[in-house]
VOPAGU-2260 file (C-alpha; in pm, 1 decimal, decimal comma):
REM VOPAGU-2260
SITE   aa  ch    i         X         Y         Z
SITE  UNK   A    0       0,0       0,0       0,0
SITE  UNK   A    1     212,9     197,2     118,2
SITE  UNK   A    2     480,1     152,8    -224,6
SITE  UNK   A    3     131,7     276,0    -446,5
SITE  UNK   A    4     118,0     573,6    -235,5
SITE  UNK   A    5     449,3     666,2    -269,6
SITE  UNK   A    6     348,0     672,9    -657,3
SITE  UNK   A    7     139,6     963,3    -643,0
SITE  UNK   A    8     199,4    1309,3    -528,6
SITE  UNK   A    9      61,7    1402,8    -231,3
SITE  UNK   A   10     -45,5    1732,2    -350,8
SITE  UNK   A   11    -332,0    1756,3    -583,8
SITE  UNK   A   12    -513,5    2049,6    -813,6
SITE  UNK   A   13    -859,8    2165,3    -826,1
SITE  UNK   A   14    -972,3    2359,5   -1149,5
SITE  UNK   A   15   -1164,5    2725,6   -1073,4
SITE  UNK   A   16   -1060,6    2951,9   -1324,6
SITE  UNK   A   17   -1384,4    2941,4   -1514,1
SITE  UNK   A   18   -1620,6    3192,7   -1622,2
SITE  UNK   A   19   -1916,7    2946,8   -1570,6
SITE  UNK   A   20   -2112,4    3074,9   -1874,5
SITE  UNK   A   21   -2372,6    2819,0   -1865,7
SITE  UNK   A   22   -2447,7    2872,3   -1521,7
SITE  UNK   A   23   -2561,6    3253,2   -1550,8
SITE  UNK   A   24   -2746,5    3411,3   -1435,2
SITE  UNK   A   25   -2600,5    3257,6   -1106,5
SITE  UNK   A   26   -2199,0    3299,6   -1190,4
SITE  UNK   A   27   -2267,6    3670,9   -1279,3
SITE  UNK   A   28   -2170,7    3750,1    -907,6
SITE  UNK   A   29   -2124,1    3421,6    -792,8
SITE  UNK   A   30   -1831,9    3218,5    -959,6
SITE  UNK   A   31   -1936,7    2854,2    -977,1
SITE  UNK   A   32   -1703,1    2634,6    -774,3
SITE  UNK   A   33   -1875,2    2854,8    -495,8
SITE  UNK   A   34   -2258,7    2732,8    -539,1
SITE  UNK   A   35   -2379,3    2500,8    -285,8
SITE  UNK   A   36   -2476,3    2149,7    -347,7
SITE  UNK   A   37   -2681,4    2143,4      10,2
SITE  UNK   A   38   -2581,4    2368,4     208,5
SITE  UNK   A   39   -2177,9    2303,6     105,1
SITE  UNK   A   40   -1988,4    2456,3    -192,9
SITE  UNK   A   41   -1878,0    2245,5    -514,3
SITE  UNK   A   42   -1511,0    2315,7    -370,7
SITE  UNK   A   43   -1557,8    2240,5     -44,7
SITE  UNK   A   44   -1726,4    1886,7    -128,6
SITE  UNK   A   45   -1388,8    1830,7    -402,1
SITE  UNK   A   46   -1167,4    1927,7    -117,2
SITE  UNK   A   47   -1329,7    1716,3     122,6
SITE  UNK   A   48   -1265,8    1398,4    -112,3
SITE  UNK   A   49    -887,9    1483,9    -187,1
SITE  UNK   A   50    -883,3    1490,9     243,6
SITE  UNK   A   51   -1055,6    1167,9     240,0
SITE  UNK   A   52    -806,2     946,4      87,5
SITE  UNK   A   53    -532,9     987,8     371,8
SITE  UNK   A   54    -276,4    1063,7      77,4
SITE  UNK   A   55    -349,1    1416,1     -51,5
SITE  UNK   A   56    -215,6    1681,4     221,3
SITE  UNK   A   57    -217,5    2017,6     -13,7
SITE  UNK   A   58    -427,5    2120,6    -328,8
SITE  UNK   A   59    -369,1    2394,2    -541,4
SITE  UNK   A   60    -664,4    2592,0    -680,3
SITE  UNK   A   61    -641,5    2778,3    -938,2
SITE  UNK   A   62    -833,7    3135,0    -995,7
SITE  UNK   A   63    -913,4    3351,1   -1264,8
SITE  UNK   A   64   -1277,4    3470,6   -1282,5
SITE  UNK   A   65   -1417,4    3629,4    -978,2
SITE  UNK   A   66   -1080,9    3551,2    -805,1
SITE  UNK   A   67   -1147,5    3746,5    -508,2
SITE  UNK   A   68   -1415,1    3526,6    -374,9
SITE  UNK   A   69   -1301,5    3208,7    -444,5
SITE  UNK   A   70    -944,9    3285,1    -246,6
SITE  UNK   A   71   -1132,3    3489,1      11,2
SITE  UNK   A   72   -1328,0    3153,2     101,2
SITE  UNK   A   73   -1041,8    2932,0      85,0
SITE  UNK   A   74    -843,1    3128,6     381,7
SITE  UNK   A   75   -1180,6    3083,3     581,5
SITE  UNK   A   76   -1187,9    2688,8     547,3
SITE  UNK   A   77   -1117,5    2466,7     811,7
SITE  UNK   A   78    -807,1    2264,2     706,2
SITE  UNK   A   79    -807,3    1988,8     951,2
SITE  UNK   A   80   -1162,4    1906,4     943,0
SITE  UNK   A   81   -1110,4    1847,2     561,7
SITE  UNK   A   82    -802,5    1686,3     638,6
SITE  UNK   A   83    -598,3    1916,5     434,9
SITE  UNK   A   84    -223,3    2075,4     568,8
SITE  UNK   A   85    -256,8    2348,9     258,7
SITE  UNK   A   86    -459,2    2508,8      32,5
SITE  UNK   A   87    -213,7    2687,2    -215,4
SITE  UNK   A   88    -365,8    2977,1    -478,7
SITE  UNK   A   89    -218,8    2943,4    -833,6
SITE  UNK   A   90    -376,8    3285,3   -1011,1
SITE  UNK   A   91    -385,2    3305,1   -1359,1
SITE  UNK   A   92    -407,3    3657,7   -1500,0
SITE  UNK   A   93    -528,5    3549,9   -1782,3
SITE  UNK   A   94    -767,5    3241,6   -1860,4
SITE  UNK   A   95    -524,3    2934,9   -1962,8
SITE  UNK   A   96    -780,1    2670,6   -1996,7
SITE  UNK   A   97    -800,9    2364,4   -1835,3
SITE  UNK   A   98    -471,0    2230,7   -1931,8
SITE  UNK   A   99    -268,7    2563,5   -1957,4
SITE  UNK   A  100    -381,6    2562,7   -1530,5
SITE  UNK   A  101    -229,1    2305,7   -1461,7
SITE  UNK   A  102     103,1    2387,3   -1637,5
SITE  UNK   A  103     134,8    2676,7   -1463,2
SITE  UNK   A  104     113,6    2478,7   -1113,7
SITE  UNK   A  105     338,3    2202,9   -1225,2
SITE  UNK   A  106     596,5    2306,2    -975,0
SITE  UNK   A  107     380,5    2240,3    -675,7
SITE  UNK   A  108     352,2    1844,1    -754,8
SITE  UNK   A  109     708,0    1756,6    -717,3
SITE  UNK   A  110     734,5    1572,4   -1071,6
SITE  UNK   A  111     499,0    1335,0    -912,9
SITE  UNK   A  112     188,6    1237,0   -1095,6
SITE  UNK   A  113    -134,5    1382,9    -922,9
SITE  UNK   A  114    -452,5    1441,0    -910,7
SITE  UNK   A  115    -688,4    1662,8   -1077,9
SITE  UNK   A  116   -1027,2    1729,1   -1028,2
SITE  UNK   A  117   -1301,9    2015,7   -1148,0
SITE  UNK   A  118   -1511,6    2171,8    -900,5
SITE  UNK   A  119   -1870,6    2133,0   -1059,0
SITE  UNK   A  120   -1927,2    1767,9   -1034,6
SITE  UNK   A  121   -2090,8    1675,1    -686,7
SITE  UNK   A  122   -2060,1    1258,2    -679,4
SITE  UNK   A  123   -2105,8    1035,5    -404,0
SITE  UNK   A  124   -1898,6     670,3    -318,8
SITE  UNK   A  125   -2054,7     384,7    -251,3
SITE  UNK   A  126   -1866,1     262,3       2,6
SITE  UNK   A  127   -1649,7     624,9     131,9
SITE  UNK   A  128   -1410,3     400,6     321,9
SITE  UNK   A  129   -1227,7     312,9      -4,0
SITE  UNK   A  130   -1376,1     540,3    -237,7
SITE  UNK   A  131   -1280,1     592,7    -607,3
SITE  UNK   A  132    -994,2     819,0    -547,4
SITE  UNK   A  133    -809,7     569,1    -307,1
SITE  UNK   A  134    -890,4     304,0    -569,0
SITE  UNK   A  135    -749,5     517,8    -845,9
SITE  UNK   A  136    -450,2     532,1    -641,7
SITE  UNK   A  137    -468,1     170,8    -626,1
SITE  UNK   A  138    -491,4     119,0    -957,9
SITE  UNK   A  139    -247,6     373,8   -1088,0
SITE  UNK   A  140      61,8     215,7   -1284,6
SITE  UNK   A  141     297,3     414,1   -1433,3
SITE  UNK   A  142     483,6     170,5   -1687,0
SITE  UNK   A  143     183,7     196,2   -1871,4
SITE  UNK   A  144     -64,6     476,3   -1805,7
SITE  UNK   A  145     -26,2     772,6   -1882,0
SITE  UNK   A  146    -324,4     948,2   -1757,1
SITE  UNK   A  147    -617,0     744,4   -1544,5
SITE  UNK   A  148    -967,8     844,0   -1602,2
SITE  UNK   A  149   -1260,8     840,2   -1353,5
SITE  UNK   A  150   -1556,6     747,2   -1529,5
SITE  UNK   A  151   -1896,6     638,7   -1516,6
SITE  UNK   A  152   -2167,3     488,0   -1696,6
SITE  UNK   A  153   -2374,1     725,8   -1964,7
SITE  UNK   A  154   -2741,2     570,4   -1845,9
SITE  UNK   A  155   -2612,6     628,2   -1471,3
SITE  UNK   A  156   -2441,1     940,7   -1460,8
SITE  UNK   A  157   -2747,4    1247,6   -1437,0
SITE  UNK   A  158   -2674,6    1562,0   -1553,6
SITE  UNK   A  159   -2513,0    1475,9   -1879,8
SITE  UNK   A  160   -2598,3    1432,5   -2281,0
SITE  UNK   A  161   -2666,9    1087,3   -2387,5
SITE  UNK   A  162   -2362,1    1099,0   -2641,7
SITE  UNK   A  163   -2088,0    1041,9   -2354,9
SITE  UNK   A  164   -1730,3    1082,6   -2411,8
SITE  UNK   A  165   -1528,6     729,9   -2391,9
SITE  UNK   A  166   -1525,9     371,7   -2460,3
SITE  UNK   A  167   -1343,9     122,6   -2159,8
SITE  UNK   A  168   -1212,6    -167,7   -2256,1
SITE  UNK   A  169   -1165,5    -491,0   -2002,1
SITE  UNK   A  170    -806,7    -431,5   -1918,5
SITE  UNK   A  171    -868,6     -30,5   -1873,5
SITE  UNK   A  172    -781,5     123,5   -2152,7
SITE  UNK   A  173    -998,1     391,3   -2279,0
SITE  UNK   A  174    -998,7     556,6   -2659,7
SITE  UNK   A  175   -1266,4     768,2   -2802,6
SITE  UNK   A  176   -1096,8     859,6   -3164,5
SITE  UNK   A  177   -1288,2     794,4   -3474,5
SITE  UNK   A  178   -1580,3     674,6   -3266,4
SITE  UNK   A  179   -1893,5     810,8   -3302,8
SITE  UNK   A  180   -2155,3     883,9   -2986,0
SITE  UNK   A  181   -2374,7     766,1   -2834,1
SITE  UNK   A  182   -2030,6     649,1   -2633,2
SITE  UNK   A  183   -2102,6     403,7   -2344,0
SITE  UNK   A  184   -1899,5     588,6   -2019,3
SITE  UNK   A  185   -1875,3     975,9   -1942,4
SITE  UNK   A  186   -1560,8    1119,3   -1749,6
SITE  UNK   A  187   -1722,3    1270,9   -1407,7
SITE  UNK   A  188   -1416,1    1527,5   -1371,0
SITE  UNK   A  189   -1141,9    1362,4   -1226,7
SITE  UNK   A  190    -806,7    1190,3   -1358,4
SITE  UNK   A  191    -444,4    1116,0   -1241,1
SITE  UNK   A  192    -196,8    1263,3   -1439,9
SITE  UNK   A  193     177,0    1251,5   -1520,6
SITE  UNK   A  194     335,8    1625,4   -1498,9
SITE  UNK   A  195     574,1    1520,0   -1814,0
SITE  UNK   A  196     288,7    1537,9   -2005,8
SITE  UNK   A  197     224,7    1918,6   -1937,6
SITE  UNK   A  198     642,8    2041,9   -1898,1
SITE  UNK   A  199     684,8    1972,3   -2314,9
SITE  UNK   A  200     364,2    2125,2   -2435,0
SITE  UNK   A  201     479,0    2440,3   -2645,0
SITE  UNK   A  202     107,4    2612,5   -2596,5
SITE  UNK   A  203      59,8    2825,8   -2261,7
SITE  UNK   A  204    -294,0    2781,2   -2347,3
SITE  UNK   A  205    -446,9    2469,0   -2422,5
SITE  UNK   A  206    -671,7    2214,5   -2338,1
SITE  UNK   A  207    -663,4    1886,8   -2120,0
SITE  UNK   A  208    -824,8    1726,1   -2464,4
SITE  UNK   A  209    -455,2    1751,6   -2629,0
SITE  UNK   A  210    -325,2    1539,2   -2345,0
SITE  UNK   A  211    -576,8    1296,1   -2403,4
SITE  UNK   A  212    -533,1    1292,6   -2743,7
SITE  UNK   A  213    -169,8    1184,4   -2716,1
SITE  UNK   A  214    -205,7     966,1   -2406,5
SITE  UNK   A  215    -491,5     763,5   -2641,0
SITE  UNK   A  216    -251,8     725,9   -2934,5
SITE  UNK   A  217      10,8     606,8   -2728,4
SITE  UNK   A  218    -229,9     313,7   -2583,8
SITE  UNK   A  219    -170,5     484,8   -2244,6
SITE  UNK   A  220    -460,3     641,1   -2123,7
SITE  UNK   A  221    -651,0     442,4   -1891,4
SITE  UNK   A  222    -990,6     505,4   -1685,3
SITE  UNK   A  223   -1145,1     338,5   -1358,8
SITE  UNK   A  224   -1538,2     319,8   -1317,4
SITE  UNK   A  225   -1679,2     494,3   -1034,5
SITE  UNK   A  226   -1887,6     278,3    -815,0
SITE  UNK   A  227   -2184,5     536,3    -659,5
SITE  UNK   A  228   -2350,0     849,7    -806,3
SITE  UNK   A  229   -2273,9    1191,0    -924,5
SITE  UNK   A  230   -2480,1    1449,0   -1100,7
SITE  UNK   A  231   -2318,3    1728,6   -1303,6
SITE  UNK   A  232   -2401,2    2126,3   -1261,7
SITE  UNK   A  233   -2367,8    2232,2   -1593,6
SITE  UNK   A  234   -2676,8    2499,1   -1566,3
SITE  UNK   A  235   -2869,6    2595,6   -1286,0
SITE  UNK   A  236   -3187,4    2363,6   -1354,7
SITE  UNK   A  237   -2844,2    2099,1   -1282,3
SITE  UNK   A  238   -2789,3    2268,8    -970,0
SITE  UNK   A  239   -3154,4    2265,7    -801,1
SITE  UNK   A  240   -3204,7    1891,9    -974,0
SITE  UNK   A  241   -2836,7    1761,3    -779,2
SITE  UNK   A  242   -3008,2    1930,2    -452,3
SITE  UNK   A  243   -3324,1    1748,2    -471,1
SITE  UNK   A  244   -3159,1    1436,3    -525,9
SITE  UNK   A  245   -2818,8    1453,0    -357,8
SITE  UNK   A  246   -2967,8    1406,2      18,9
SITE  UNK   A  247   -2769,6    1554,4     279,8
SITE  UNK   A  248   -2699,1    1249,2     483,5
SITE  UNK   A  249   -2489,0    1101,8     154,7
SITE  UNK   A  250   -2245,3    1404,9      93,2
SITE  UNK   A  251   -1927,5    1394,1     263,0
């Protein structure tokens, strides 16, 4: 166990740079990692499951839009009650995009592969006391992943489009190229990475897409199905469906 751990870094990112378009009228003054999913914010919730895997002790979350809240609430968490040592602010003065973020906080992982996650995609483990990101850690292998996936079933996951983003095979592997949708598994925001990946891009903006691209042609990019439910906030109809159905007593 304790060999696997040793694999991953034990710091981790969380993506809130975004403008959160679809979610207006709610993100005009409100950015969206900062809407509650009851009664606790998006971030708080991906926090609390980077805490809950023994592993991650600091996340770095990045800012752009509306930076001022977002960094405001983070100095008023409670650390040790979401089993976190840091919180660490990477501000971008200028939107980079999803992977373009995480370049610019490469430094922080200590050319470890870690963990990324988005802030808008509330889920719930079946069984928290080995949840999917402790068995993504299990699962992790670096001689031939390149990136690890968490996914989930289209018919299962609510929130999303029926045309889903991947196909998994039995040994892991995932590929989506020249396929066409409906595709059976969506990815519900979450994925182990390897900072290589990012160091060589020559793009300060891009997307995490190109590093999927490459990690699919390469046969190395891998996904894990989550075992539970999530529900993704892509507008705010999203947002007051997950509340209805996300009961309190099943968050973390």
């Amino acid at each position: 166990m304790l060999e696997k751990h040793t694999k991953i870094s034990d710091t981790a990112i969380v993506l809130c740079a975004g403008f959160g378009t679809r979610m207006r009228p709610l993100t005009l003054t409100t950015p969206k990692p900062l809407l509650k999913v009851h009664g606790k914010t998006m971030l708080e919730l991906a926090l609390a499951k980077l805490g809950d895997t023994g592993r991650i002790k600091r996340v770095v979350v990045n800012t752009h839009y509306l930076y001022e809240q977002i960094e405001s609430y983070v100095r008023s968490l409670d650390l040790a009650k979401l089993g976190l040592e840091e919180i660490i602010i990477s501000r971008e003065e200028e939107i980079l995009e999803t992977g373009g973020g995480i370049a610019k906080a490469l430094p922080y992982f200590g050319n470890k592969p870690f963990f990324a996650m988005n802030a808008d995609l509330p889920w719930v483990d079946a069984v928290k006391e080995f949840g999917s990101l402790s068995r993504m850690i299990e699962m992790w292998n670096p001689e031939v992943m390149d990136v690890l996936l968490l996914l989930m079933r289209t018919e299962k996951a609510m929130g999303f489009s029926d045309d889903g983003d991947f196909f998994l095979m039995p040994n892991g592997e995932v590929y989506r190229k020249n396929t066409k949708p409906p595709r059976p598994y969506v990815l519900i925001s979450t994925q182990i990475l390897k900072p290589e990946l990012f160091a060589v891009h020559p793009s300060k903006v891009f997307s995490n897409n190109v590093i999927w691209h490459k990690a699919e042609e390469e046969h190395k990019l891998y996904g894990l199905e989550h075992s539970g439910t999530c529900y993704h906030i892509g507008t705010p109809e999203d947002l007051q469906k997950a509340n209805a159905l996300l009961t309190w007593n099943k968050m973390p």
